[in-house]
PyMOL Python script that loads the backbone (N, CA, C, O; Angstrom):
from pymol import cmd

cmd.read_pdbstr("""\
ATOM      1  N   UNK A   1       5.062  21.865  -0.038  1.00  0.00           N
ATOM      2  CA  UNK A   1       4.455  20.781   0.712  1.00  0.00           C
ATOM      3  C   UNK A   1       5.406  19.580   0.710  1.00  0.00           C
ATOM      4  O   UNK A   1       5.802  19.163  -0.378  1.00  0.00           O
ATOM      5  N   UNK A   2       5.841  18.935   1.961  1.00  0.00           N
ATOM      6  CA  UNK A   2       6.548  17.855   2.272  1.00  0.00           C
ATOM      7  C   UNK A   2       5.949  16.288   1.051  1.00  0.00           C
ATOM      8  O   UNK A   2       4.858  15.955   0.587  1.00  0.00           O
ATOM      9  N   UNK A   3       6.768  15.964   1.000  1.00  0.00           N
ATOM     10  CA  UNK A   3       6.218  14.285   0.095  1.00  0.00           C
ATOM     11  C   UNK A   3       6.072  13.547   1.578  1.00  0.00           C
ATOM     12  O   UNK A   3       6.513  13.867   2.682  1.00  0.00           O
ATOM     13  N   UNK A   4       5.293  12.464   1.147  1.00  0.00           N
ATOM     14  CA  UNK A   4       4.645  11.421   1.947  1.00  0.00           C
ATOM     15  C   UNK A   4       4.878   9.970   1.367  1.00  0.00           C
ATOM     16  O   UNK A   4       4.435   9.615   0.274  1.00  0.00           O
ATOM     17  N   UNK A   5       5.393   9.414   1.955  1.00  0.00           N
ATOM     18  CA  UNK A   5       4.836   7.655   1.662  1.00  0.00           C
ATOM     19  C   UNK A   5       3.955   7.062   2.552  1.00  0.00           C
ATOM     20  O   UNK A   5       4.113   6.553   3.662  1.00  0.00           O
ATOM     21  N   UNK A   6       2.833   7.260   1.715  1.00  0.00           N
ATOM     22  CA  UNK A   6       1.667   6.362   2.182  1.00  0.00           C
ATOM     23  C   UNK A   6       1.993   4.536   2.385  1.00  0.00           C
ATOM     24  O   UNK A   6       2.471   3.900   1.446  1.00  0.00           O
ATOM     25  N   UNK A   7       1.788   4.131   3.200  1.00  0.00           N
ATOM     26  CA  UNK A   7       1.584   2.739   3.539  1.00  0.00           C
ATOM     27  C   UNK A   7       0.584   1.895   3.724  1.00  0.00           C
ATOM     28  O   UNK A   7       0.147   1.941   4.874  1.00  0.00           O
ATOM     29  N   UNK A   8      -0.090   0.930   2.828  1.00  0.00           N
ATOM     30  CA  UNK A   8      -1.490   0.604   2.626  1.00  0.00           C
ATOM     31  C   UNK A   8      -1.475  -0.971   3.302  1.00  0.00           C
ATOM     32  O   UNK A   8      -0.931  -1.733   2.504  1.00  0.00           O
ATOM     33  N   UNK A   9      -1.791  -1.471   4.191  1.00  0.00           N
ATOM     34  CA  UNK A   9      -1.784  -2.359   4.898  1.00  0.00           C
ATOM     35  C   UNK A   9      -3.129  -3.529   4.321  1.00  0.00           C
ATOM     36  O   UNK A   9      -4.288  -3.455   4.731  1.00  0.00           O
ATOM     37  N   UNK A  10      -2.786  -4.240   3.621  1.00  0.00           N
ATOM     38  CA  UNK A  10      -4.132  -4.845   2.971  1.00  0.00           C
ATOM     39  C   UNK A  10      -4.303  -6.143   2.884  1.00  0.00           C
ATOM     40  O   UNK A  10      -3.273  -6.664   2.456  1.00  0.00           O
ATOM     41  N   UNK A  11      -5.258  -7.010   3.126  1.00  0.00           N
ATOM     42  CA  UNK A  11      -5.603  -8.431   3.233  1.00  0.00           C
ATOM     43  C   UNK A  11      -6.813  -9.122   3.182  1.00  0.00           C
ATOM     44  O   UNK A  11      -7.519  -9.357   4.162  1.00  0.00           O
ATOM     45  N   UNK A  12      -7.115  -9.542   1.687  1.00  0.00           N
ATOM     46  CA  UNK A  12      -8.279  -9.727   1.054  1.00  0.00           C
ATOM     47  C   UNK A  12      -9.146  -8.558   0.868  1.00  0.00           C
ATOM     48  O   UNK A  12     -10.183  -8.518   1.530  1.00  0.00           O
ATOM     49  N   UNK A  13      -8.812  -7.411  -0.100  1.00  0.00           N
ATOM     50  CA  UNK A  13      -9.557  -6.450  -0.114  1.00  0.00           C
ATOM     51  C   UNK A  13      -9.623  -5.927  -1.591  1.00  0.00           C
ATOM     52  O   UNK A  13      -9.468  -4.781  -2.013  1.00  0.00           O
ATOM     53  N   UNK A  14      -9.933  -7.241  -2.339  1.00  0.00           N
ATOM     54  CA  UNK A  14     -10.126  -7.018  -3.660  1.00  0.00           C
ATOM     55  C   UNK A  14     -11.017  -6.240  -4.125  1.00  0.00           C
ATOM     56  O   UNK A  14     -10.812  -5.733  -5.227  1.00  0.00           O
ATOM     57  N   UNK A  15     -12.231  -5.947  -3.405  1.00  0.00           N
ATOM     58  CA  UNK A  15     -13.514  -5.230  -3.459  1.00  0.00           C
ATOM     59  C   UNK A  15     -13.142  -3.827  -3.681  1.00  0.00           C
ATOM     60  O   UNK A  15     -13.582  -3.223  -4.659  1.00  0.00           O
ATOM     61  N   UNK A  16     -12.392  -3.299  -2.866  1.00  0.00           N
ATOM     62  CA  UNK A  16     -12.094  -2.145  -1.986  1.00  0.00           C
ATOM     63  C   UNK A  16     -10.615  -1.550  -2.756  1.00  0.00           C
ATOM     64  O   UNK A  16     -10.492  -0.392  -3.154  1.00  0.00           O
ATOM     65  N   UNK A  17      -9.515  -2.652  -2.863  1.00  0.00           N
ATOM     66  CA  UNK A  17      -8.355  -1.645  -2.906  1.00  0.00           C
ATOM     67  C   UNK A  17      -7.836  -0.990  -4.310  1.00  0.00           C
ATOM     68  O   UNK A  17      -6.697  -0.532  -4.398  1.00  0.00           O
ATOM     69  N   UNK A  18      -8.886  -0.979  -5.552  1.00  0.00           N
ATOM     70  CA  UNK A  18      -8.139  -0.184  -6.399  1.00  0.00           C
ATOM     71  C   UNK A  18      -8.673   1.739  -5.894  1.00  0.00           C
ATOM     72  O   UNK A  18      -8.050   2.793  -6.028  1.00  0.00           O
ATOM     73  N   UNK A  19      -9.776   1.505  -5.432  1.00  0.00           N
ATOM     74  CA  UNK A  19     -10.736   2.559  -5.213  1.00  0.00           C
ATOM     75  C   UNK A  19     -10.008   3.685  -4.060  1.00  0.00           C
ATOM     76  O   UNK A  19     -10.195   4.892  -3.909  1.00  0.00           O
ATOM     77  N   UNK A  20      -9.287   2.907  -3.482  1.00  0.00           N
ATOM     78  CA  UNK A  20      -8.404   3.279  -2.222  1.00  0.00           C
ATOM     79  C   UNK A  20      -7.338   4.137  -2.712  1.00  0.00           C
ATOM     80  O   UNK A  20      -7.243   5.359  -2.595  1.00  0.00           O
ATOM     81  N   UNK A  21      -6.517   3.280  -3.303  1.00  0.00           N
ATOM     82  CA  UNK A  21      -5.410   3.682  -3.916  1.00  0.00           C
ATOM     83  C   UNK A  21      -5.438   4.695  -5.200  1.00  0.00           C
ATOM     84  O   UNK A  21      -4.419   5.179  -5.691  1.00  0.00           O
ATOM     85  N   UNK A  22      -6.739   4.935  -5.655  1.00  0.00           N
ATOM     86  CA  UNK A  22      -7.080   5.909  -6.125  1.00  0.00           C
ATOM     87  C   UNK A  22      -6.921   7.259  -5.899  1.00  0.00           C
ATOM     88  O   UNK A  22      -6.381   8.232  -6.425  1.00  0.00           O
ATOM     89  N   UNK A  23      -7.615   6.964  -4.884  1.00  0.00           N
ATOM     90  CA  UNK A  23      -7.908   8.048  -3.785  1.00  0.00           C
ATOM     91  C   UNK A  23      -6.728   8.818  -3.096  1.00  0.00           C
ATOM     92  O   UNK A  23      -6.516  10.025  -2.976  1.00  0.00           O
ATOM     93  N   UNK A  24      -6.152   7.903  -2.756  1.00  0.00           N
ATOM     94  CA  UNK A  24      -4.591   7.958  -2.128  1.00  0.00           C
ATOM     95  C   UNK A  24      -3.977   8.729  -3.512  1.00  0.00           C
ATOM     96  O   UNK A  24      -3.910   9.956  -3.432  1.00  0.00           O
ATOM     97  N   UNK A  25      -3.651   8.272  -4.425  1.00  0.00           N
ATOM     98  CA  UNK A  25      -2.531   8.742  -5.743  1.00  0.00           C
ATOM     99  C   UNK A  25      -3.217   9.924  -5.838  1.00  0.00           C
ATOM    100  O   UNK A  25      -2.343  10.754  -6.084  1.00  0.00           O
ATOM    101  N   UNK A  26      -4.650  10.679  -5.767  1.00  0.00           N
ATOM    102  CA  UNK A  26      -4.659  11.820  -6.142  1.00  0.00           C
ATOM    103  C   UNK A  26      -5.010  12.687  -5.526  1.00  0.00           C
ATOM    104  O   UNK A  26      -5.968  13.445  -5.681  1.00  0.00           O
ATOM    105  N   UNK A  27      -3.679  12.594  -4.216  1.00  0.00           N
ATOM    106  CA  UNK A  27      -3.129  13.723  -2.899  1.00  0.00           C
ATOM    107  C   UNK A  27      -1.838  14.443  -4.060  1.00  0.00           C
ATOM    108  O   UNK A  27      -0.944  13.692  -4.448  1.00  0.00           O
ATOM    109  N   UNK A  28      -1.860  15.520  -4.403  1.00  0.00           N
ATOM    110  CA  UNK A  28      -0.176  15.962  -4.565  1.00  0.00           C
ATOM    111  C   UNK A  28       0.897  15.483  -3.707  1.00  0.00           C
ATOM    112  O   UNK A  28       1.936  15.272  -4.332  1.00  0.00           O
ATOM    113  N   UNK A  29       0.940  15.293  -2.692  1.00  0.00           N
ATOM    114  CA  UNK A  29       1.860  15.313  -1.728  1.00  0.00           C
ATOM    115  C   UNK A  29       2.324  13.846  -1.721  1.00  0.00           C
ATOM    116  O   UNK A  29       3.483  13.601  -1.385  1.00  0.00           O
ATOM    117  N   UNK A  30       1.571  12.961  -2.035  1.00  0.00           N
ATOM    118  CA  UNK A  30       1.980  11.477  -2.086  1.00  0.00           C
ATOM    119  C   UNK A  30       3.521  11.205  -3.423  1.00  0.00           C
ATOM    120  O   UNK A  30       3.782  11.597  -4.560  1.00  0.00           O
ATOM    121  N   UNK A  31       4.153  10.336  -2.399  1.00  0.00           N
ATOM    122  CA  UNK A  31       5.493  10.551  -3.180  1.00  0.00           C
ATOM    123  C   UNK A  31       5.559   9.172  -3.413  1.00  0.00           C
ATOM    124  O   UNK A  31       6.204   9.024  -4.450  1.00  0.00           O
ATOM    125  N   UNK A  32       5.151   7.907  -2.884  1.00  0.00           N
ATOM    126  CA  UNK A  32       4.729   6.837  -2.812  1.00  0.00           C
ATOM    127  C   UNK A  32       3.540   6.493  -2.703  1.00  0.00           C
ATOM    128  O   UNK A  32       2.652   7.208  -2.239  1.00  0.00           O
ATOM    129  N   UNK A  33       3.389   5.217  -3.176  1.00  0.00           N
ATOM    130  CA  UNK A  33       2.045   4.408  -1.884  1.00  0.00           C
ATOM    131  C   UNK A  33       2.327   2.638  -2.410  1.00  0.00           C
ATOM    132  O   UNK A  33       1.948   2.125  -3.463  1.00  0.00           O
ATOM    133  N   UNK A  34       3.247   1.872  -1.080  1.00  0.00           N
ATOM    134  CA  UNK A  34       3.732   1.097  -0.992  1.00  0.00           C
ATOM    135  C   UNK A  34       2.094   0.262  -0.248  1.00  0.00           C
ATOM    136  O   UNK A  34       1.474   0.759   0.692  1.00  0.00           O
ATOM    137  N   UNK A  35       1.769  -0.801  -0.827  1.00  0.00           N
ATOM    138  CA  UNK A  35       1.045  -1.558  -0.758  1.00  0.00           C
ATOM    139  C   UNK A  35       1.145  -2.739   0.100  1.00  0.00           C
ATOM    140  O   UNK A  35       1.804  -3.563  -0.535  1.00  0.00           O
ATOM    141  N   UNK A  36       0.821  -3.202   1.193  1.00  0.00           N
ATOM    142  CA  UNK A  36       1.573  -4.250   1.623  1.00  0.00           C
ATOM    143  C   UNK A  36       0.677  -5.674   1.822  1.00  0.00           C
ATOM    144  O   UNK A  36      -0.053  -6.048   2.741  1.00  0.00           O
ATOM    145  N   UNK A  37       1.039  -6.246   0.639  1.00  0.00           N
ATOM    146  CA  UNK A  37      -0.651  -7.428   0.985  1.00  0.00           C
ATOM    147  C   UNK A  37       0.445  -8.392   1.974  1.00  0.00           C
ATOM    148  O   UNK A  37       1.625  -8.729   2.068  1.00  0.00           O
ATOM    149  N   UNK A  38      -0.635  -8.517   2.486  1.00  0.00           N
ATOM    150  CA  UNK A  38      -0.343  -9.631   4.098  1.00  0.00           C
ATOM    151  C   UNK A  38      -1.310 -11.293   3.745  1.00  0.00           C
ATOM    152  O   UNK A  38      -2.112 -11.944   4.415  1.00  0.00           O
ATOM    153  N   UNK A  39      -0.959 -11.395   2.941  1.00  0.00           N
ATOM    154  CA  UNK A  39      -0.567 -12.992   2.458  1.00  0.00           C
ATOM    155  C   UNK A  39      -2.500 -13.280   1.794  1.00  0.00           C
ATOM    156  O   UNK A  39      -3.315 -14.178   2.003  1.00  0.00           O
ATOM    157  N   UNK A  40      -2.532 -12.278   1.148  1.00  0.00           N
ATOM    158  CA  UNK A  40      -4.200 -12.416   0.767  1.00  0.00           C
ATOM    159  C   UNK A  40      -4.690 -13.712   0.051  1.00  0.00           C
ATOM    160  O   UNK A  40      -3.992 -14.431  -0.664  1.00  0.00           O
ATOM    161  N   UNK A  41      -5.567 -13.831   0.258  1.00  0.00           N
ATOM    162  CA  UNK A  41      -5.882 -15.409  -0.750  1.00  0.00           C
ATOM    163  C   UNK A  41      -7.398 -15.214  -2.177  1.00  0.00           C
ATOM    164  O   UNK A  41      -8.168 -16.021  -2.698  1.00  0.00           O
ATOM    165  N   UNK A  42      -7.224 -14.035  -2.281  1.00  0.00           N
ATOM    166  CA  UNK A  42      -8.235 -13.558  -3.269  1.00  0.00           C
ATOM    167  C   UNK A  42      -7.472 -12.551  -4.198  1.00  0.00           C
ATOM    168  O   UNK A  42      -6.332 -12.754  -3.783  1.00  0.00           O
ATOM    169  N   UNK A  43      -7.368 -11.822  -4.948  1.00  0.00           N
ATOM    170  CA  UNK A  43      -7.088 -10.836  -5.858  1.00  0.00           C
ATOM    171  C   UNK A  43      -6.217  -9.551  -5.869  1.00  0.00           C
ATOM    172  O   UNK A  43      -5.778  -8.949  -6.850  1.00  0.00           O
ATOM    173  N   UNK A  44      -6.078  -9.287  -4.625  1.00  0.00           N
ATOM    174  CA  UNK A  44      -5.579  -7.976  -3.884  1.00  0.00           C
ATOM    175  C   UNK A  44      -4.302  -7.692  -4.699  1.00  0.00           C
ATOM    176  O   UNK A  44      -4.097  -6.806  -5.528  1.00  0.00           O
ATOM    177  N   UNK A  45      -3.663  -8.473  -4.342  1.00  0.00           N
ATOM    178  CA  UNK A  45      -2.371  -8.190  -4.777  1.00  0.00           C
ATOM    179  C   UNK A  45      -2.077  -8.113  -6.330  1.00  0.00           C
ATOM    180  O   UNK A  45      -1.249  -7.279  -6.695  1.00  0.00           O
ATOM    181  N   UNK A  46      -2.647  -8.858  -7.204  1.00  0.00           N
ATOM    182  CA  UNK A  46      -2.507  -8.531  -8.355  1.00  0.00           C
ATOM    183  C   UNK A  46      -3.353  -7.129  -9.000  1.00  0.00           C
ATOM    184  O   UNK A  46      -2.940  -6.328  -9.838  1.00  0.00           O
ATOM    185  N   UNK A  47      -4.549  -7.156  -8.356  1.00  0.00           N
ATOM    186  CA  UNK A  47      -5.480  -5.726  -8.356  1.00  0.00           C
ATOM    187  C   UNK A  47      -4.772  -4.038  -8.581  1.00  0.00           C
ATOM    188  O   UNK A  47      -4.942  -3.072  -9.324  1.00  0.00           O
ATOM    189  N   UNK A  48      -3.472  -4.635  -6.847  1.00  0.00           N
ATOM    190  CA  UNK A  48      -2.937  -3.348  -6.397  1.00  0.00           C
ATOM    191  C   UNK A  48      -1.739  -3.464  -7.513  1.00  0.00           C
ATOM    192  O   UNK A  48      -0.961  -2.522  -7.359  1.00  0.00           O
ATOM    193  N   UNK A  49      -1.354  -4.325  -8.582  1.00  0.00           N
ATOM    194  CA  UNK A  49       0.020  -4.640  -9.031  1.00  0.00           C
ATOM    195  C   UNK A  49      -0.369  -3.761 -10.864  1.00  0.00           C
ATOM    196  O   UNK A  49       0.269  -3.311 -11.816  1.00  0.00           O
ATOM    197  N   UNK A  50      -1.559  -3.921 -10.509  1.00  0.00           N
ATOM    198  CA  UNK A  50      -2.243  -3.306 -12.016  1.00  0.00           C
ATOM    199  C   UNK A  50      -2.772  -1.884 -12.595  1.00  0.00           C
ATOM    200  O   UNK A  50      -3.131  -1.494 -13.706  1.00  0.00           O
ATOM    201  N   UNK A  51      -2.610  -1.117 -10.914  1.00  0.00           N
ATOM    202  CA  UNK A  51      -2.369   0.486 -10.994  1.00  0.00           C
ATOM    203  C   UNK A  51      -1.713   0.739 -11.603  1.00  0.00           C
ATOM    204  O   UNK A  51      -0.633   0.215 -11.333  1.00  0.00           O
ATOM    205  N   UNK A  52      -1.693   1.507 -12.652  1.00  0.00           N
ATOM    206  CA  UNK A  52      -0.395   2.000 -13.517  1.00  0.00           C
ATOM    207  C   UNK A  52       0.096   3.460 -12.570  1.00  0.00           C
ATOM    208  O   UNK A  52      -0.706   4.367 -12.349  1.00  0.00           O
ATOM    209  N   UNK A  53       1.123   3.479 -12.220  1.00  0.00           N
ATOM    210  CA  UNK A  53       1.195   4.327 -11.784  1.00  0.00           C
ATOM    211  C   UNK A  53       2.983   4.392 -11.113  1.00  0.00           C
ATOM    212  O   UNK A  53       3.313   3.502 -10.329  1.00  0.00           O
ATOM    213  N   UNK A  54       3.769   5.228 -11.407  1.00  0.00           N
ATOM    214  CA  UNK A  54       5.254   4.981 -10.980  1.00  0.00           C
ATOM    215  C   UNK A  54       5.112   5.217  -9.634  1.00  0.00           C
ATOM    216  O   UNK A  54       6.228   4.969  -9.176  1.00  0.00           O
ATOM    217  N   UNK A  55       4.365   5.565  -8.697  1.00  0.00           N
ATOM    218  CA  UNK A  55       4.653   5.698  -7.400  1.00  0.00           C
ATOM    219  C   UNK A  55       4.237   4.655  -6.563  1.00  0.00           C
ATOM    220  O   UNK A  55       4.442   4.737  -5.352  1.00  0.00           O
ATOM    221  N   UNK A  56       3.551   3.466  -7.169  1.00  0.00           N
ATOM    222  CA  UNK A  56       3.183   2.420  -6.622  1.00  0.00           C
ATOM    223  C   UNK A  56       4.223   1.362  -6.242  1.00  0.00           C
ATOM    224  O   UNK A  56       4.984   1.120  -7.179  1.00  0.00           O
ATOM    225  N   UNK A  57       4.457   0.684  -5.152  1.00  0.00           N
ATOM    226  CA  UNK A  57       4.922  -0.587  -5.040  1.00  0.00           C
ATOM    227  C   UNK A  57       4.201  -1.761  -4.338  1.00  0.00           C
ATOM    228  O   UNK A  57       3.412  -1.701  -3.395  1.00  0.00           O
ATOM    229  N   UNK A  58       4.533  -2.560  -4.836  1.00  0.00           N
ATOM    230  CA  UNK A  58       2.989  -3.857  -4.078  1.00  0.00           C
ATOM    231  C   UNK A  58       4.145  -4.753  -3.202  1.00  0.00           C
ATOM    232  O   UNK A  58       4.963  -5.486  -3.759  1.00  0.00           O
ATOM    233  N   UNK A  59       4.093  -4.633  -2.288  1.00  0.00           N
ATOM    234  CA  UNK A  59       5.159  -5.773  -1.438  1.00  0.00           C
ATOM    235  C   UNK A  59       4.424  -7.099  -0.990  1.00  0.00           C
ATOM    236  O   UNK A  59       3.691  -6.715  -0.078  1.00  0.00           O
ATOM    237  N   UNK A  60       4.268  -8.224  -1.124  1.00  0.00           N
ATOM    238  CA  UNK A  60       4.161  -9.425  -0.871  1.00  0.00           C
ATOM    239  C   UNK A  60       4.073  -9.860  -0.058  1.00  0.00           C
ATOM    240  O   UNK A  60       5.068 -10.533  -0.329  1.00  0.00           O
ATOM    241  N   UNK A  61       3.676 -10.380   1.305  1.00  0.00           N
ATOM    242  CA  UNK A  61       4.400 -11.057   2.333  1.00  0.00           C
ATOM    243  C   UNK A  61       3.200 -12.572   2.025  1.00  0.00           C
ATOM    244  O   UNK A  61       1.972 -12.651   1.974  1.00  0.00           O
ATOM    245  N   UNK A  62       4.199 -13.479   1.893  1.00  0.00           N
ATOM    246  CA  UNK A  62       3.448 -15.032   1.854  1.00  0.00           C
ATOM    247  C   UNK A  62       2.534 -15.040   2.813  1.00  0.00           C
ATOM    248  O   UNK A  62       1.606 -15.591   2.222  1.00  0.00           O
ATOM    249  N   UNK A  63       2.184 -14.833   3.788  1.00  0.00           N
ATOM    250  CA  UNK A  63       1.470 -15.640   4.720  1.00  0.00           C
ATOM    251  C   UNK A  63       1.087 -14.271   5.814  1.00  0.00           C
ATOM    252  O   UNK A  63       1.876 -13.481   6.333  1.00  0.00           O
ATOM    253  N   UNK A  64      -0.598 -14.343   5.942  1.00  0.00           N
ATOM    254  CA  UNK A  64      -0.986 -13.500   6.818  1.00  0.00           C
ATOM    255  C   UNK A  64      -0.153 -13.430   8.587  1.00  0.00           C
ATOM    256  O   UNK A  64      -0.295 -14.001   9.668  1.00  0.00           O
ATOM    257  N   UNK A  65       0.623 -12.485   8.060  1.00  0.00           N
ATOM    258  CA  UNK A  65       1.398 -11.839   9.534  1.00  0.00           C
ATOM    259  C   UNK A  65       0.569 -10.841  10.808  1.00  0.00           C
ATOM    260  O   UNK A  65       0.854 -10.765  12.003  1.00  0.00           O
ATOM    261  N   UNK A  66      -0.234 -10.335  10.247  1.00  0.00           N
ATOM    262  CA  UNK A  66      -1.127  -9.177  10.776  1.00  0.00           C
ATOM    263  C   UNK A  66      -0.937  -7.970  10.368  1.00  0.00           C
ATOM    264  O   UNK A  66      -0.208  -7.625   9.438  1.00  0.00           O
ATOM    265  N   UNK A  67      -1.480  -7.408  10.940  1.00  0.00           N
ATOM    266  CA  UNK A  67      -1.415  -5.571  10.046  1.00  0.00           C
ATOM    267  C   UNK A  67       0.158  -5.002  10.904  1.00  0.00           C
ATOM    268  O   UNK A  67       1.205  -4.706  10.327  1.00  0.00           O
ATOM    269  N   UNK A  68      -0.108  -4.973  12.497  1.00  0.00           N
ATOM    270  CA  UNK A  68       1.140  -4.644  12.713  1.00  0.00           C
ATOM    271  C   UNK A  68       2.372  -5.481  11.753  1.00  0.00           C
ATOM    272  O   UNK A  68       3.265  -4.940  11.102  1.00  0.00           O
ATOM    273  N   UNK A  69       2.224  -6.295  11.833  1.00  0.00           N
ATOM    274  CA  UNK A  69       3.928  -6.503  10.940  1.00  0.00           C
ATOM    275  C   UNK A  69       3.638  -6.026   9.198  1.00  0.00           C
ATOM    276  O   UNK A  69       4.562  -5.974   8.387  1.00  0.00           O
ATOM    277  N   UNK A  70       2.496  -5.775   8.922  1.00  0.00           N
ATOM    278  CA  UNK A  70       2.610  -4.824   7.516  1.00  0.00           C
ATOM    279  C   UNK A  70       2.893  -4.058   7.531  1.00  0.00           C
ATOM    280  O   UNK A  70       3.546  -3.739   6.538  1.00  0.00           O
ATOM    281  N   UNK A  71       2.703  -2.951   8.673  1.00  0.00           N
ATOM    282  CA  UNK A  71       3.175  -1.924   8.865  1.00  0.00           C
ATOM    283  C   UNK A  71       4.435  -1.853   8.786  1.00  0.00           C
ATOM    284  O   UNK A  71       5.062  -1.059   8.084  1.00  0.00           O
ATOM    285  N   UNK A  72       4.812  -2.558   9.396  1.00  0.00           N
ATOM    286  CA  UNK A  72       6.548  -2.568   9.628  1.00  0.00           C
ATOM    287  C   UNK A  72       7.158  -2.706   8.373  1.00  0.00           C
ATOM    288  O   UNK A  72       8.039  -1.909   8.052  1.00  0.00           O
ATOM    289  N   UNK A  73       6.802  -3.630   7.601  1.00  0.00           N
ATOM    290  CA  UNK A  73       7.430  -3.895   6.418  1.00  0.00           C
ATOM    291  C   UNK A  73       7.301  -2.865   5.465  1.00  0.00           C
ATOM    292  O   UNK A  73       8.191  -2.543   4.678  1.00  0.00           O
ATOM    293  N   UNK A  74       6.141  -2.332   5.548  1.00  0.00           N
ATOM    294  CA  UNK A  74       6.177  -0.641   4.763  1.00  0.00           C
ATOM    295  C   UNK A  74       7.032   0.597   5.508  1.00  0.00           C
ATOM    296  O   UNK A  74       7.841   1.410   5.062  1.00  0.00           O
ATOM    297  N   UNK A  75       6.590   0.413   6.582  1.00  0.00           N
ATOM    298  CA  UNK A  75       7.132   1.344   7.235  1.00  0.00           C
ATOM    299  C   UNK A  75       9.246   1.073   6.729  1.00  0.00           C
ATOM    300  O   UNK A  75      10.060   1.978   6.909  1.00  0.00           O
ATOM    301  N   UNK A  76       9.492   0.185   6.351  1.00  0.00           N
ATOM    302  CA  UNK A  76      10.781  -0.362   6.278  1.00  0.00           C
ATOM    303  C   UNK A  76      11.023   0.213   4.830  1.00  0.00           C
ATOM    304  O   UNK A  76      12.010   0.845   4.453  1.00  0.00           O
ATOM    305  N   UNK A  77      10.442   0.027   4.450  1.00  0.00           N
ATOM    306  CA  UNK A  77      10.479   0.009   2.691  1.00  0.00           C
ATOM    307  C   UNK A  77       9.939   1.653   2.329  1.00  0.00           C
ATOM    308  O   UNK A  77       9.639   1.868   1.155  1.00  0.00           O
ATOM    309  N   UNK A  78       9.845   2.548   3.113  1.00  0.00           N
ATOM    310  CA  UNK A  78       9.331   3.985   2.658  1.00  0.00           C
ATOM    311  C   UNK A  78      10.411   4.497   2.358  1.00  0.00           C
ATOM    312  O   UNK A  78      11.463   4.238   2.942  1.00  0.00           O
ATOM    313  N   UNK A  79      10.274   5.419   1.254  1.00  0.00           N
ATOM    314  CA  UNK A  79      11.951   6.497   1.062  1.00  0.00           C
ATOM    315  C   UNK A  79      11.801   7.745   1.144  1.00  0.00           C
ATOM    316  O   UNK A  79      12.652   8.609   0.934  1.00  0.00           O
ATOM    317  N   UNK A  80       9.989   7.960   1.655  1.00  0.00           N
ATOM    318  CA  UNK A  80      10.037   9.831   2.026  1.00  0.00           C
ATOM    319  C   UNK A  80      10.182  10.192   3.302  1.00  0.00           C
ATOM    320  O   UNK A  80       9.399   9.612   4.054  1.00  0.00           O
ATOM    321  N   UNK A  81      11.092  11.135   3.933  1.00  0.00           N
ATOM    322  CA  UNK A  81      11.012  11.872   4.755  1.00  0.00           C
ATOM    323  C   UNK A  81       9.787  11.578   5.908  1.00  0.00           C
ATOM    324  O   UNK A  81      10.005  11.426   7.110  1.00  0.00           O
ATOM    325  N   UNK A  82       8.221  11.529   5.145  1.00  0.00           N
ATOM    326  CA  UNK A  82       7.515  11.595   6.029  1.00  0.00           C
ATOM    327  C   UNK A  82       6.645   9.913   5.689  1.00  0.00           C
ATOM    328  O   UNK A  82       6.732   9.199   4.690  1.00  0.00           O
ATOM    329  N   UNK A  83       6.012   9.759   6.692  1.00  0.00           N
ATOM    330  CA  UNK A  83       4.887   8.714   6.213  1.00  0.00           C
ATOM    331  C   UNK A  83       3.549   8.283   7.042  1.00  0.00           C
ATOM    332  O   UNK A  83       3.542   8.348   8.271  1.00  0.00           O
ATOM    333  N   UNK A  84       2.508   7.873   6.354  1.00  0.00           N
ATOM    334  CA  UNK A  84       1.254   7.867   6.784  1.00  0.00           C
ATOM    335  C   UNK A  84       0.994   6.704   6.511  1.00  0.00           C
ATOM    336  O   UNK A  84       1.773   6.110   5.765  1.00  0.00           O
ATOM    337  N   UNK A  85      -0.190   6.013   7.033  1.00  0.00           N
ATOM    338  CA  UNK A  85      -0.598   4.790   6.835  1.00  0.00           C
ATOM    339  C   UNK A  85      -2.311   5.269   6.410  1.00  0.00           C
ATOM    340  O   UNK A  85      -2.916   6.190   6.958  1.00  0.00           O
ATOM    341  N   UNK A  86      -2.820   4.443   5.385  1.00  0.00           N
ATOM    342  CA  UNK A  86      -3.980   4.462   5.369  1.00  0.00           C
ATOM    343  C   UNK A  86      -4.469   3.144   4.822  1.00  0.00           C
ATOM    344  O   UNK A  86      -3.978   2.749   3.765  1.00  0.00           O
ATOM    345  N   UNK A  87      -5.423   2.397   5.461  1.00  0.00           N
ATOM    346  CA  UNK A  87      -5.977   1.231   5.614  1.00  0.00           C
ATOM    347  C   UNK A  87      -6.854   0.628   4.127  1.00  0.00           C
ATOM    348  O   UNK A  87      -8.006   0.997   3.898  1.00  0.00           O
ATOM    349  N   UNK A  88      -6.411   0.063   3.586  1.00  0.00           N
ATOM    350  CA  UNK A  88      -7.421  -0.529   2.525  1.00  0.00           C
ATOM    351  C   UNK A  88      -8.801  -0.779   2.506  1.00  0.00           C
ATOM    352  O   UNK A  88      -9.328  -1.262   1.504  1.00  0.00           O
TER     353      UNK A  88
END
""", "prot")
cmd.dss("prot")
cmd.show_as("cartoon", "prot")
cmd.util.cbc("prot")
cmd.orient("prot")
């Protein structure tokens, strides 16, 4: 089975994103799952920073850009072969 980098597009979803990324880490096939908070102003990012987990990365962006440009910035930052996006 091919590896995947998942790309998690997220903004204010403290509620929601450890449960996600859960979910996500326990695909075999996930080779990543690059996190991309889009300038959240609640918890998210430290939430997603507290997964223990080596396939995680939490990328930052200061200031809500929108989901398309999260995408991009994950989509930039993936190192598998293949990649998927799934929404926080």
């Amino acid at each position: 089975m091919a590896d995947v980098s998942v790309v998690m597009p997220a903004y204010n979803e403290a509620e929601r994103i450890a449960t996600a990324m859960e979910r996500v880490l326990a695909q075999d096939f996930v080779h990543e799952l690059i996190v991309v908070d889009d300038g959240s102003s609640d918890k998210t990012a430290a939430i997603a920073e507290s997964i223990d987990d080596d396939r995680v990365r939490v990328i930052r962006q200061s200031t809500n850009r929108g989901k398309g440009a999260a995408l991009r910035t994950g989509f930039a930052a993936a190192q598998a072969d293949f990649v998927a996006v799934h929404d926080a």
